[in-house]
C-alpha positions as CSV (number, residue, x, y, z in Angstrom):
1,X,25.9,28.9,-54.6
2,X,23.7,31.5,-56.1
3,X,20.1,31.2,-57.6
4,X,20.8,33.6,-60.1
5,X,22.1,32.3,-63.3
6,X,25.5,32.2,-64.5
7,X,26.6,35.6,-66.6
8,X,28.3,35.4,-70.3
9,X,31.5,37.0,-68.5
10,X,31.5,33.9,-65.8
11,X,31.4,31.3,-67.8
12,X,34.1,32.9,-69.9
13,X,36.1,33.1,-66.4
14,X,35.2,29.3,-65.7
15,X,35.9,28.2,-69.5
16,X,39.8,29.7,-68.4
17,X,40.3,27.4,-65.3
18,X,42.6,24.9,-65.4
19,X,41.2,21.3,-64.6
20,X,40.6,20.3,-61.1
21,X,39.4,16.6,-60.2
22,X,37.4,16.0,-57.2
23,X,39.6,16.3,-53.6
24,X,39.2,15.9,-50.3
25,X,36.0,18.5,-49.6
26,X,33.9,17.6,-52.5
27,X,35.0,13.6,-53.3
28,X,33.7,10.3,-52.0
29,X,35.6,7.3,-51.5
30,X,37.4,5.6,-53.0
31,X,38.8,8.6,-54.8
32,X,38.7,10.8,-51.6
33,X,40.3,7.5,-49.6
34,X,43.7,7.4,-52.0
35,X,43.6,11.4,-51.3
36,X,43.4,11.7,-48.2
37,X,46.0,9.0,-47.2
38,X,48.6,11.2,-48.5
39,X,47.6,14.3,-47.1
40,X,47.4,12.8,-43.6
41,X,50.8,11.7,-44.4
42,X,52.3,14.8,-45.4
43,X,50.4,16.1,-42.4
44,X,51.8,13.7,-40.1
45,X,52.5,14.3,-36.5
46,X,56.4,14.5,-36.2
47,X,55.7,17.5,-39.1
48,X,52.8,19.6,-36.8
49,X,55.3,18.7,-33.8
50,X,58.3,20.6,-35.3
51,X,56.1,23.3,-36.5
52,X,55.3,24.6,-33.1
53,X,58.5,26.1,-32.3
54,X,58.0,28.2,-35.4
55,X,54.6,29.3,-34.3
56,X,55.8,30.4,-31.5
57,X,58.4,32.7,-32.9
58,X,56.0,34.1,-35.0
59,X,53.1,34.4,-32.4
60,X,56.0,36.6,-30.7
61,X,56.9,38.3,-34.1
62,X,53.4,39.3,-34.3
63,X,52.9,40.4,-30.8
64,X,56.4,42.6,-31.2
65,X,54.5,44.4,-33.6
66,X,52.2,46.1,-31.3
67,X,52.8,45.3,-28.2
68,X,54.2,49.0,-27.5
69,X,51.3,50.4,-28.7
70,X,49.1,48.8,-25.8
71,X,46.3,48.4,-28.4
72,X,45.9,46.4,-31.9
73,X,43.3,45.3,-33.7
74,X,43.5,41.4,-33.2
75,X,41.8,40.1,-36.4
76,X,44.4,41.5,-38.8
77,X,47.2,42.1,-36.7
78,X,47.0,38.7,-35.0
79,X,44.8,36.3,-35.7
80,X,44.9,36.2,-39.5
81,X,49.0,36.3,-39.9
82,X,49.5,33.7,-37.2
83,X,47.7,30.7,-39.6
84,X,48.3,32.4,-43.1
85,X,52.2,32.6,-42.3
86,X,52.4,28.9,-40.8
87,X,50.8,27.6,-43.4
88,X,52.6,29.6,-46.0
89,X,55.2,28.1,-44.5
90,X,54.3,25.1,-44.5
91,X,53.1,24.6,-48.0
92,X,57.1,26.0,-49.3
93,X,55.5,30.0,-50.2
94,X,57.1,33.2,-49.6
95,X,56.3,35.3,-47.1
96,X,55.8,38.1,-49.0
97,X,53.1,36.6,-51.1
98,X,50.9,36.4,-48.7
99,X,48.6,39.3,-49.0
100,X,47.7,37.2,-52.5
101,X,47.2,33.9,-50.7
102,X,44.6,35.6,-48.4
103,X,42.8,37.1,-51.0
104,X,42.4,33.9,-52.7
105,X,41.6,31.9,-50.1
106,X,39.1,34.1,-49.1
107,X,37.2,34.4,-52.2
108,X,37.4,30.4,-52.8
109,X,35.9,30.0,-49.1
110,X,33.0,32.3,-50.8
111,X,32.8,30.6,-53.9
112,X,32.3,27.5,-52.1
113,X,30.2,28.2,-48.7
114,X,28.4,31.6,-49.7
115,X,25.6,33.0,-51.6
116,X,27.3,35.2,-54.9
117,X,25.9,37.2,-57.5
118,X,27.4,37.1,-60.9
119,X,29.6,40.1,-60.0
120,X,31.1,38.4,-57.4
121,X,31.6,35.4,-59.1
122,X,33.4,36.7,-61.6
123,X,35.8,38.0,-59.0
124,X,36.3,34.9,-57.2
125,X,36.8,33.0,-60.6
126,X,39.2,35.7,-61.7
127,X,40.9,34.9,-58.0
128,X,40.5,31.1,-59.1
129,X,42.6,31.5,-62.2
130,X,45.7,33.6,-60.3
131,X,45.9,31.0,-57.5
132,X,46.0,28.3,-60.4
133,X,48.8,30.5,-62.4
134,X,50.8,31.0,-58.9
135,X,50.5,27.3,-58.3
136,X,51.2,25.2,-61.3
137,X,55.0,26.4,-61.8
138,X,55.3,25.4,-58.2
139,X,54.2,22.5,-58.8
140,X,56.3,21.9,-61.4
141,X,59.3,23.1,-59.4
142,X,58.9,20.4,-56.9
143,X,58.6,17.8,-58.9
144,X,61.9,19.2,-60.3
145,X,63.9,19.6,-57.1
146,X,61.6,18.6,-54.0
147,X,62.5,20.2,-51.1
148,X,61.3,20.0,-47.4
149,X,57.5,21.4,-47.6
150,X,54.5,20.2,-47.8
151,X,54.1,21.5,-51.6
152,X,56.7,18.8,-52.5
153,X,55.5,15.7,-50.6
154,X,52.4,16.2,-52.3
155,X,53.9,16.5,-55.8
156,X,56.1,13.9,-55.5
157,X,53.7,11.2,-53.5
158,X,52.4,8.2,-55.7
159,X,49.0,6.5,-56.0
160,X,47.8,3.3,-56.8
161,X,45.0,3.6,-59.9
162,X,43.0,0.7,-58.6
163,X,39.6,1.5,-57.9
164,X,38.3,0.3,-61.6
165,X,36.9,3.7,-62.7
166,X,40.7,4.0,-63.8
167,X,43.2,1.7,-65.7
168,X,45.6,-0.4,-63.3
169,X,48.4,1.6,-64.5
170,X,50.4,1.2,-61.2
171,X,51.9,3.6,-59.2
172,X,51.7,7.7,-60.5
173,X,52.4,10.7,-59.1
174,X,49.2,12.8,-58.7
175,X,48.1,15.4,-61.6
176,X,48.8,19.0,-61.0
177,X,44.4,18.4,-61.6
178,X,44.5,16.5,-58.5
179,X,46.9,18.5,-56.9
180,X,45.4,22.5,-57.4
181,X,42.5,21.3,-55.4
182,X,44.2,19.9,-52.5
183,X,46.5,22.6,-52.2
184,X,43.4,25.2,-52.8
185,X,41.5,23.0,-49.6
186,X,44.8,23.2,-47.5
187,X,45.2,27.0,-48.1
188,X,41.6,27.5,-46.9
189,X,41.7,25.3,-44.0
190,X,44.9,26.0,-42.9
191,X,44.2,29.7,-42.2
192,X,40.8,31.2,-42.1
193,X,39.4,28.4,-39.6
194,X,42.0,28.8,-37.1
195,X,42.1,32.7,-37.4
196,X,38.0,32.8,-36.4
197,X,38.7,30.3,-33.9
198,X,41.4,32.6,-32.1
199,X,39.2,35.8,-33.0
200,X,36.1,34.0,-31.3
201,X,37.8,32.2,-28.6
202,X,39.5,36.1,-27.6
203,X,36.0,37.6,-27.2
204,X,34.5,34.8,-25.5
205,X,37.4,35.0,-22.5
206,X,37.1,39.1,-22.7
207,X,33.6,38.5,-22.5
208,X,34.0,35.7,-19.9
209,X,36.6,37.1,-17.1
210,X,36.5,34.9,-14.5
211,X,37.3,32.4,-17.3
212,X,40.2,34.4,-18.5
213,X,41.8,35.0,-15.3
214,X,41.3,30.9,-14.6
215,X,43.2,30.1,-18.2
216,X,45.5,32.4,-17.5
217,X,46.8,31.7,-14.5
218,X,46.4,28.0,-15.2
219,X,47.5,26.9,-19.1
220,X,46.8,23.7,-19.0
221,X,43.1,24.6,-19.2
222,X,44.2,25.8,-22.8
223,X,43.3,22.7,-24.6
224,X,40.1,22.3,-22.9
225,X,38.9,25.9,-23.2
226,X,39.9,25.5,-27.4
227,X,37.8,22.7,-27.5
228,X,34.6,24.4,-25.8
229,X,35.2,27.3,-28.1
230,X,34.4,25.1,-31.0
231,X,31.8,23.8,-29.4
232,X,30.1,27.3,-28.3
233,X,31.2,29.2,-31.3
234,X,33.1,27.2,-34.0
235,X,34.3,29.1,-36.7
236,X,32.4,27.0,-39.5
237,X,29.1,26.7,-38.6
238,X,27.8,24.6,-41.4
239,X,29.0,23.4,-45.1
240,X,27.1,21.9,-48.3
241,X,26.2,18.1,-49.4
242,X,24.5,16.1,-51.9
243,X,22.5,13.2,-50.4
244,X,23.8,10.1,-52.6
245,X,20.3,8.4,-51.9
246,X,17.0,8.6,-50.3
247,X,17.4,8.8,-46.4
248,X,14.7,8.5,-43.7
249,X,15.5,11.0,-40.3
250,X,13.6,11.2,-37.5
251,X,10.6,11.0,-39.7
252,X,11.9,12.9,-42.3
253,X,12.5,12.2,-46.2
254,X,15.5,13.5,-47.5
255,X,15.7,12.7,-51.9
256,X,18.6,11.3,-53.4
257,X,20.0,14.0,-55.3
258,X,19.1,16.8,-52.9
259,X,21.4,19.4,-51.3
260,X,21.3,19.3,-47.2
261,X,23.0,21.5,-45.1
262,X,24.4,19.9,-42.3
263,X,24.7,22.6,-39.0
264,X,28.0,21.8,-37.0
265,X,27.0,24.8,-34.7
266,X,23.6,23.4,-33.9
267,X,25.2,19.6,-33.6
268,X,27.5,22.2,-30.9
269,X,24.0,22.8,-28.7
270,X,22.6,19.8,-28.5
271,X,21.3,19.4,-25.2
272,X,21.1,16.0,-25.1
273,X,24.7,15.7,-25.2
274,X,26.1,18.8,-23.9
275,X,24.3,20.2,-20.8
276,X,23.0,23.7,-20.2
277,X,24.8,23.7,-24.1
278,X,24.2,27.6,-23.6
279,X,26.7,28.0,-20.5
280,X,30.3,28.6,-21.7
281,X,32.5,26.1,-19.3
282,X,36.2,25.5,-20.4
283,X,35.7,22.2,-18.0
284,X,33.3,21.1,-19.6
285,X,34.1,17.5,-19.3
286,X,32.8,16.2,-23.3
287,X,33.7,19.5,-25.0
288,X,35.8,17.6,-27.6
289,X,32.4,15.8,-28.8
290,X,31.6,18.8,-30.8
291,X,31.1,18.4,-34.8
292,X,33.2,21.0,-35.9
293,X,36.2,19.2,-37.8
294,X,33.3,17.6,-39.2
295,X,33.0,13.4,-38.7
296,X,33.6,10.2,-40.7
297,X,35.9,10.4,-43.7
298,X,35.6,13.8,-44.2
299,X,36.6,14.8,-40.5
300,X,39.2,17.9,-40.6
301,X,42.9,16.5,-41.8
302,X,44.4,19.6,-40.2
303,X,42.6,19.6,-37.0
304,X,45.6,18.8,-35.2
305,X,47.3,21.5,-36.4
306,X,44.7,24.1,-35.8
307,X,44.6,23.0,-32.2
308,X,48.6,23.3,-32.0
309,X,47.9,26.8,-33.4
310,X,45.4,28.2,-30.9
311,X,47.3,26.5,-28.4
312,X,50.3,28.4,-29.1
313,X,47.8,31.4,-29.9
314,X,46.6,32.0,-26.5
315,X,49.8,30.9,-24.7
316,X,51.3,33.5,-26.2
317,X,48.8,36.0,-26.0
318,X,48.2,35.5,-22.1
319,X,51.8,35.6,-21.3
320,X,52.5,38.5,-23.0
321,X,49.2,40.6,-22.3
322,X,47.6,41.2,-19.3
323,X,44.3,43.3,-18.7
324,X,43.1,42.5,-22.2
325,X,39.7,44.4,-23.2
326,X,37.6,45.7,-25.9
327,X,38.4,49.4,-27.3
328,X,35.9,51.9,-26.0
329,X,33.4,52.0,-28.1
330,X,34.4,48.8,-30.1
331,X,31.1,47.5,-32.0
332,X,31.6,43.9,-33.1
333,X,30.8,42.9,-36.4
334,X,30.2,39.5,-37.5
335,X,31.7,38.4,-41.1
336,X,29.4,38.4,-44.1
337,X,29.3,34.5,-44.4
338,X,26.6,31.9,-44.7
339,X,29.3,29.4,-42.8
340,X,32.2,30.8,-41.7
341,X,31.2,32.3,-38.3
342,X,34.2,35.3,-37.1
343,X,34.0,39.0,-36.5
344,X,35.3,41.2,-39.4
345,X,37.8,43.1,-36.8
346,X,38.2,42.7,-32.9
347,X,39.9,46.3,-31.7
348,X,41.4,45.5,-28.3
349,X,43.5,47.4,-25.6
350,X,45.7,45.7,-23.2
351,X,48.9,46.3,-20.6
352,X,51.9,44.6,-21.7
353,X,52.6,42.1,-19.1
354,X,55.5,43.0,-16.9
């Protein structure tokens, strides 16, 4: 998103991409239906169930880290490896090939959700192009010998071609064009959301202590207090869409064709269904009405597993640390993103709990 036109050297960097259909963020039914239905299968609960005994290991492996130290700075030494590593896992990657799969996923969340000039364009296309190069042997490999990820349920799950705008050829595997995209949605989703929502749910209980000592002593609050977070302060506070038609609200014309903006964090402050939407209660009683999986078709497909993960998340984290706090002097940044609401890095000191 960018009003400035597209450079010589961008295009060139687009004109390398391999082709991507439509997927899950950016398709409408009926294509985004037959989509969907197999990521919510590969997806499926029995998989997110046996995944949390590996998020606790690594929550632990994480905390082992620094735990010594009595200080760490939670947004890279926490919050970003918990997600990036379960979903690395998840999707059949090595470990060690992570650093890459964070840089790429966060320069597709910009290319998607923020305003770029052509210079960083041209990085997030040249990003773009390695993800695709990583990927499509993969891919490939799967559909070879499958083994027991998510990467090979995906390559190896047929479709029906039946919505007319195809021939009724049958059943078919999906293209890697229809695959790079999902995978690229499920990189992004499966990591950056759930590290903001840890990073901001943290700072809200430092900044909240009665509710920290509450959640603490009490973790069945946990799921509760997750969902108020993403109420209060969601870590996506808004995305991009194209009306389809013309559409009268609250008085209001929106055009067919014209780019809205819907605001999941104002939907979050609405006080005509969340009282007092400014006070920060963890028993607040509708806190799981918030928008921020989004709604409708579109509604999150790994919101289940991002609230496993911060589950897990702070479980862990309240176990093992007491006393948590800021650093002194600690000055809270907020990313650089149109959408994505976190804090560039979250510098904490704690006492290891006894």
């Amino acid at each position: 998103v960018s009003p400035e036109p597209l450079s010589d050297e961008v295009k060139e960097l687009l004109a390398q991409y391999h082709p991507m259909d439509n997927a899950l963020f950016t398709a409408d039914p009926p294509h985004h239906t037959r989509h969907r239905a197999l990521v919510n299968k590969a997806l499926n609960p029995r998989r997110v169930r046996q995944l949390e005994g590996a998020m606790r290991q690594i929550a632990d492996e994480l905390i082992d880290g620094f735990i010594a130290d009595g200080r760490c700075e939670l947004h890279t030494q926490f919050g970003i490896g918990l997600p990036l590593t379960v979903i690395s896992d998840t999707l059949g990657v090595d470990r060690s090939d992570m650093p890459a799969f964070k840089y790429w996923s966060d320069c597709m969340i910009a290319g998607n959700l923020d305003m770029l000039d052509n210079e960083r364009r041209a990085e997030v296309a040249r990003a773009v192009i390695d993800f695709q190069q990583y990927m499509i042997p993969r891919i490939e490999a799967r559909r070879e010998q499958p083994t027991d990820d998510l990467l090979s349920d995906l390559a190896n799950a047929t479709i029906e071609d039946s919505d007319g705008a195809e021939a009724a050829v049958g059943p078919r595997n999906l293209t890697t064009a229809e695959l790079l995209p999902i995978v690229s949605q499920l990189l992004i989703a499966g990591n950056e959301t759930t590290t903001n929502l840890i990073g901001n749910g943290l700072v809200l209980l430092i900044r909240h202590p009665e509710v920290m000592a509450e959640v603490r002593a009490d973790h069945s609050l946990i799921p509760n207090f997750l969902e108020e977070v993403l109420r209060f302060d969601g870590p996506i506070h808004c995305t991009f869409r194209i009306a389809q038609e013309d559409i009268e609200l609250r008085g209001e014309t929106i055009p067919g064709g014209s780019m809205v903006v819907p605001m999941w964090g104002a939907a979050g402050q609405d006080k005509d269904v969340f009282p007092e939407p400014r006070r920060f209660d963890v028993h607040r009683a509708n806190a799981k009405r918030h928008l921020t999986f989004g709604h409708g078709p579109h509604f999150c497909a790994g919101a289940e597993m991002a609230r496993v993960e911060g589950r897990v998340a702070f479980e862990t984290l309240l176990t093992r640390l007491d006393n948590i706090r800021l650093a002194p002097g600690a000055e809270l940044e907020m990313l650089p993103s149109f959408s994505a609401r976190g804090y560039q890095a979250i510098p904490i000191e704690f006492d290891p709990a006894t």
